[in-house]
N, C-alpha and C positions, 0 to 999 in steps of 0.2 A: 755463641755463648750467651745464654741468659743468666741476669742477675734481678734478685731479689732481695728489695730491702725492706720489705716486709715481712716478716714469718709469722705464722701461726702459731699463736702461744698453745701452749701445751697445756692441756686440762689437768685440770688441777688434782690430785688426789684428795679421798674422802677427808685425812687429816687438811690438807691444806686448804681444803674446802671449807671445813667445821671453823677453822681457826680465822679465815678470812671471813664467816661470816659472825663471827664473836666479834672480832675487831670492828668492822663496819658497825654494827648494832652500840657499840660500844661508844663507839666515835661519835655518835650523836649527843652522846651527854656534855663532849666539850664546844656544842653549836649552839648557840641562843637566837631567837625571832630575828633579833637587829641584824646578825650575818647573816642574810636570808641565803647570798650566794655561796657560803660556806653550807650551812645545811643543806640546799639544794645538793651540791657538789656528794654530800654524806649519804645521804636521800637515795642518790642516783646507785653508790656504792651501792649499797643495804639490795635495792629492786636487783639487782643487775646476780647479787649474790645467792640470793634466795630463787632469783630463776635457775640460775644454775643447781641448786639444791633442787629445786623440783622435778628437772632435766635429768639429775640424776636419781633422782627416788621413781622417775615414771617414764622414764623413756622422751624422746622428742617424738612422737610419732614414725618414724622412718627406723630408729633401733630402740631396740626393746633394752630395759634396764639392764646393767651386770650385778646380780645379787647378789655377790660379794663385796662388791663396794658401796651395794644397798645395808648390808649389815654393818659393815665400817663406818657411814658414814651416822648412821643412828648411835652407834655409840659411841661416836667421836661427840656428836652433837649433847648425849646424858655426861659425857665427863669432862669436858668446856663449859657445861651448866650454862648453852645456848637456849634450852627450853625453858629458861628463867626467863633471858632478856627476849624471847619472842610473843611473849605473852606480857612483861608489863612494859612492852616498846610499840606493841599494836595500836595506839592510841596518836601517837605521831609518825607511823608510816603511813605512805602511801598507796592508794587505790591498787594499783597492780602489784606491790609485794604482800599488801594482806591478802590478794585475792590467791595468791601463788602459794601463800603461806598454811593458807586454809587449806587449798588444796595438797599437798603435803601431808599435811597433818594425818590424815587418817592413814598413811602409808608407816610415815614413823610409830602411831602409836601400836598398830599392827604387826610390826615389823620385830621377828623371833630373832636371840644372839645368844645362841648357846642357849635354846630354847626357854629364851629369861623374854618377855617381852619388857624392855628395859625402857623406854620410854614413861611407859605404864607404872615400873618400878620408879623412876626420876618421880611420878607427880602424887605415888602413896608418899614419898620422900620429903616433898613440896607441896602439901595438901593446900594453905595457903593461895595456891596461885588458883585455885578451882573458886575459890570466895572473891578473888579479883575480877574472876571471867562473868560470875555473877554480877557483881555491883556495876561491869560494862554496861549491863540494858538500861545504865542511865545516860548512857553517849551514844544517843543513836547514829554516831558519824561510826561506830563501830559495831556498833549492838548485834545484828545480823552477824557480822563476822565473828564475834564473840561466842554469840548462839551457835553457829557450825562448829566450833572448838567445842563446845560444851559437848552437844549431843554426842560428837564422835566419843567425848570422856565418858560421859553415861552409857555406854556398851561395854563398859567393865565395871563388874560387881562392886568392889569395893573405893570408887570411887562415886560412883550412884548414891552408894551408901554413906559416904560423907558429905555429900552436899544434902541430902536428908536429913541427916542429922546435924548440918551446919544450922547456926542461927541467921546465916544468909540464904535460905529455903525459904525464908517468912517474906524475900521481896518480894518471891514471886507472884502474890498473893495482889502484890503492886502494880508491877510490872505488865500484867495479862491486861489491865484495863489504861495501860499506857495511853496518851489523845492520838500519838502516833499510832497507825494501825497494822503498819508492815511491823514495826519492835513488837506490837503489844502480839501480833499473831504469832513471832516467833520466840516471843519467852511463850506461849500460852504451849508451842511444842517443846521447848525441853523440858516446861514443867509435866505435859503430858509422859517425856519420854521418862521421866524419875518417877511418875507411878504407875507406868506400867510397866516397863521392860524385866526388872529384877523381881517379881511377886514376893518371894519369900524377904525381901528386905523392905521392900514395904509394908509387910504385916509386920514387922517387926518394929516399925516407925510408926505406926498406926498406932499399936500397942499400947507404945509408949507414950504418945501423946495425942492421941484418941480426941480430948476435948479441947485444945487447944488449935490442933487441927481442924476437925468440924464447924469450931465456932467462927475461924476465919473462913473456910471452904463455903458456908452459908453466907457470906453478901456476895461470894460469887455470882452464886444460884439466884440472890434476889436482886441482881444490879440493875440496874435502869440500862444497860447495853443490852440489847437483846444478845447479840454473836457469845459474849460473855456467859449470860444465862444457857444457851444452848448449846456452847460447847462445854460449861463446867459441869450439866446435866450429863452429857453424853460422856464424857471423863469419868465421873460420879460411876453410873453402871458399871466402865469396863477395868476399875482397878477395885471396883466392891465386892461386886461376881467373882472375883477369882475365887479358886480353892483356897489357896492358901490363906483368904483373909473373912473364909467364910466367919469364923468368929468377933470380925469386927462387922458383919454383915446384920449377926443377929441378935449384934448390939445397938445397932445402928435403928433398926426396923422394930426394936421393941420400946422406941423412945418417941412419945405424945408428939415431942418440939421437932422432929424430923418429919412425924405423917403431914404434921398439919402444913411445913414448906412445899411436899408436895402435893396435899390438897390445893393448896394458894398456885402454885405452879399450872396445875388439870383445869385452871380458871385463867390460864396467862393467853393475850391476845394471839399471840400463834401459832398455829397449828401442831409448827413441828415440836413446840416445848409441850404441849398436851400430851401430845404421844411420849416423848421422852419419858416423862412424867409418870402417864401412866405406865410405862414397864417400871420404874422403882416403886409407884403406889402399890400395884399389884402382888407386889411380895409381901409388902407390908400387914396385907387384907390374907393372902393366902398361908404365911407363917401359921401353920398348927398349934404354935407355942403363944396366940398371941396375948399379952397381958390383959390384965383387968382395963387399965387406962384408956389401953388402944381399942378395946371394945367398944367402951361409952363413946368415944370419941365420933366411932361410927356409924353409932347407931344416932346419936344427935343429931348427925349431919346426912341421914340415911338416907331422903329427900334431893337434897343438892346435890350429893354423891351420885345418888342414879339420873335423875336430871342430865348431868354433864358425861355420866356415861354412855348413855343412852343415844346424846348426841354426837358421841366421839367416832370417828372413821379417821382409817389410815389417811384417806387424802391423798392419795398415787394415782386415781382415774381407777381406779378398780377394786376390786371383794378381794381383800386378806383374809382367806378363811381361818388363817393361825389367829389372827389379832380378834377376829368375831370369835371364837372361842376361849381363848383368855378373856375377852369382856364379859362375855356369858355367866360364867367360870365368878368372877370375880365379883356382879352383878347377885347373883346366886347367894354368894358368901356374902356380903357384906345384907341381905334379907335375912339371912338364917341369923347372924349375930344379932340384928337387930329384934328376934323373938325372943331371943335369951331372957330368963327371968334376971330380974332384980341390976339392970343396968340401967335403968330409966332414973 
């Protein structure tokens, strides 16, 4: 006869699950500093619960999730309004439940119930918590983990769309030139991910604030960081270029105070910002439509234009015969403008 006084507790169901981790998350509000072993004690709940929530939204490696209790347990989690206290509770958990938490996340926000992605529905509901996840990239003891919640949120449209159009989009502006340089690199990617993923809603923010936008975008491009300068360059191109925003494109290119950053720029010590450069100069020169202003502009400066074109090369150890004929090309044009009557 064997006897056992130990059993194995029996897993929890997705309700029992959600609710155990409400409580836990909850329970921390009644632990302050001084009871360090009480909070600990809460701490340990909280990690211990959230694994198991992860355990069940992804499998432990050996069994694969039951996706019926993956849908249960996501919308046990939007109607306990867990997704509230996981987001403004991430600030005093600990290392291994944010990092579980994060991981997670993209499963719930993904995760179809009654083909409602209900998570998604919870944070149009709670737009709020999207302006908290921002103002994070000022604790870099979370910032990183804040930045993984965001981006996975900016792969849906109408959440993208409100942090564009939040008056907490203007940190970001902040945040990219952080002194820290893992924070500053990882707002520098959700800021990338909000203007490129969606096009048509960023031409739509564009639109609208066109000049308030720019005017900030501009000590980007002219900051004394180099990384800063050549990655807001390289951003610059690939959310201008799109179709959808070609109208903010040939607004952009027909304004004096734009050529002339990237004239200044085709004269910056390195290399790679030259080239950057020259692909938005060169629209600028190639535009059909270009104004009277931008004419003079370049016939003035006709001399140091071709000068610094002339010495421009890709810089890879070899002939871009694409990039020698856009110079050509460009070279050519900015001659012909400079014969033009009456711009002198």
């Amino acid at each position: 006869m064997s006897f056992s006084f130990f059993k194995p507790s029996r897993p929890k169901t997705p309700q029992e699950l959600a609710k155990a981790i409400k409580d836990s998350l909850m329970a921390l509000d009644t632990k302050t500093v001084a009871e360090v072993k009480a909070l600990e004690k809460a701490l340990e709940e909280v990690d211990k619960n959230i694994m198991a929530m992860r355990t069940m939204l992804s499998g432990d490696g050996e069994v694969e999730p039951n996706m019926d209790q993956v849908a249960q347990l996501t919308l046990e989690i939007c109607n306990e309004d867990v997704i509230s206290l996981f987001i403004h509770k991430l600030p005093i958990l600990g290392w291994e439940a944010r990092k579980n938490l994060v991981h997670s996340w993209s499963t719930l926000l993904k995760q179809k119930v009654d083909s409602v992605c209900c998570c998604v529905l919870y944070m149009e509901n709670h737009l709020e918590l999207l302006d908290f996840l921002v103002v994070c990239y000022d604790n870099k003891e979370i910032a990183l983990n804040c930045g993984n919640v965001l981006r996975e949120c900016i792969k849906f449209p109408t959440l993208a769309k409100y942090i564009l159009e939040s008056p907490s989009f203007e940190l970001f502006f902040k945040f990219v030139e952080l002194p820290n340089f893992d924070v500053a690199s990882d707002a520098f990617s959700t800021f990338k991910d909000l203007l490129t993923k969606h096009p048509p809603a960023v031409s739509e923010f564009l639109t609208t604030h066109y000049n308030e936008f720019f005017e900030q975008y501009e000590k980007l491009l002219t900051s004394a960081n180099y990384v800063t300068r050549r990655q807001s360059l390289k951003l610059l191109s690939e959310f201008l270029l799109e179709p959808p925003s070609s109208h903010i494109m040939k607004r952009y290119i027909a304004e004096v105070h734009h050529l002339k950053v990237m004239m200044t720029l085709l004269k910056d010590s390195s290399k790679n910002i030259q080239i950057s450069a020259f692909h938005i100069f060169k629209v600028f020169v190639a535009n059909p439509s270009k104004p009277r202003e931008i004419k003079i502009i370049l016939t003035k400066n006709r001399e140091k234009l071709l000068s610094l074109l002339h010495d421009l090369s890709p810089g890879r150890g070899g002939e871009d015969d694409q990039f020698e004929e856009e110079k050509e090309m460009i070279i050519k044009e900015i001659e012909r403008v400079s014969r033009l009557p009456n711009l002198n």
